[in-house]
Residue, then its C-alpha position, 0 to 999 in steps of 0.5 A: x503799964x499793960x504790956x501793950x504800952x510797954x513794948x513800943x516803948x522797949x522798941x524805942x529804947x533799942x532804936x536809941x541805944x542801936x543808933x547811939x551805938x551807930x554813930x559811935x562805932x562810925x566815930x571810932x573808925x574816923x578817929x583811927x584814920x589819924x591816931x592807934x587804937x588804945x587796946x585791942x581784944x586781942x591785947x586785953x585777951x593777952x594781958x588778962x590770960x598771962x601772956x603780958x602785952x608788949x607793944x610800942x607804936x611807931x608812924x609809918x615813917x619809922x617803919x622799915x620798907x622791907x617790913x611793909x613788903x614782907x607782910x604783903x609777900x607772905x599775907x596778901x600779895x593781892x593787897x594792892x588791888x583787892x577791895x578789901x576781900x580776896x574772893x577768888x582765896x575765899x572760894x578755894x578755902x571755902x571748897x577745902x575747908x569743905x573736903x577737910x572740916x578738921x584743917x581750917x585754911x584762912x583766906x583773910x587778906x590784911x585789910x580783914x585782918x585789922x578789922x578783926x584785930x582792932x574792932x572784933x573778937x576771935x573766932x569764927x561765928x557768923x556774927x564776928x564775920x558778918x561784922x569783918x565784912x562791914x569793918x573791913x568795907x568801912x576801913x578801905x573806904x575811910x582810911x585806904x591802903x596807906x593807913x590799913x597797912x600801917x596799923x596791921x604792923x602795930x597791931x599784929x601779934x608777933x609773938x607771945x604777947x609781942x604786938x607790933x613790928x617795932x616791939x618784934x624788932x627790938x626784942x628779936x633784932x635789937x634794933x628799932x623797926x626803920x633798921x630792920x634788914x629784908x631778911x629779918x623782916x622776913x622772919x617776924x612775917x614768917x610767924x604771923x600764921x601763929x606767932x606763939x608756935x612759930x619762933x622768931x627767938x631761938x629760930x624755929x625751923x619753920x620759921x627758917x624755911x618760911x622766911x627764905x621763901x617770903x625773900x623769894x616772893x619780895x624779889x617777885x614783888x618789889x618792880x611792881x609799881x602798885x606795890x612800891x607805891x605801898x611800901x614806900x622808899x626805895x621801891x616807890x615807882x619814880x614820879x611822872x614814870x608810866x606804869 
């Protein structure tokens, strides 16, 4: 075969494999609208690297109200409103990432977050936030807000090979995740910054003072109906109750 006949032929073999890719990829973002992902990278990378992996999912019904308002408090409290991307953040830590390029600021909302931690890598290529993009579009638009903030807190890493706000709670807490109190939500979501430095168990001090400020931001939050609507139980606006 001359090498003119084998290059469209290489041509069509790559449309293929990319369009098989396509409609799998769009299958999977489907699929977990309804059920967890099997693994994340993040999980593998624990599990092969020694730092083991210990998780248990849990529906949404066995989640703690006070836990969904605490990650909102402390990682995203535009959750409710954004489309999946806090611009005005990205900016701010674009324009101080350039003035200190030795102390990197996050700017991720959550919805960013579980794109990256169900389907991509870590790191800060531009390939892998170019593919952020492109997932955490498809997950607002395909599971919404209900959905995206129910698999953050099974999938989040909340310590040392600690996945999952149910794992978190029965280690540190002894207690299932639906029991968790205000103020332990509020220090398993003081950790996520870094959850191998920042200990929920013996308390870290950091933890200590963040958690105290986290319960400052929840008071703020919880009277805000948008954000009710998201936690659920107590703090779900009345029905038929104007905003």
């Amino acid at each position: 075969m001359t090498t003119k006949g084998l290059i469209p032929k290489i041509w069509r073999w790559i449309k293929k494999v990319f369009i098989v890719l396509f409609i799998a990829q769009l299958v999977y973002i489907v699929l977990l609208k309804w059920i967890n992902p099997p693994i994340t990278m993040t999980q593998l990378v624990s599990w092969v690297s020694g730092h083991g992996l210990k998780r248990d999912y849990i529906d949404r019904s066995d989640i703690s109200p006070e836990a969904r308002l605490a990650v909102i408090a402390s990682e995203d409290q535009l959750f409710p409103d954004h489309s999946g991307f806090d611009w005005k953040s990205i900016k701010k830590a674009r324009a101080y990432n350039e003035k200190k390029p030795g102390r990197i600021r996050g700017a991720s909302t959550i919805s960013q977050q579980v794109a990256k931690n169900v389907f991509l890598w870590q790191g800060r290529s531009w390939v892998r936030k170019g593919l952020e993009v492109y997932f955490t579009f498809m997950i607002e638009k395909i599971w919404g807000k209900k959905r995206i903030l129910e698999v953050y807190l099974n999938v989040i890493e909340t310590g040392d090979g600690i996945f999952g706000i149910e794992r978190a709670a029965n280690i540190y807490f002894n207690k299932p995740a639906k029991n968790l109190t205000r103020q332990e939500a509020a220090m398993i979501a003081a950790c996520l910054p870094n959850p191998k430095r920042y200990k929920v168990k013996p308390l870290s001090s950091y933890v200590q003072f963040r958690s105290r400020a986290i319960m400052k931001q929840m008071a703020n939050l919880q009277t805000d109906p948008d954000v009710g609507n998201l936690v659920g139980g107590s703090y779900a606006p009345e029905k038929g109750k104007k905003k």
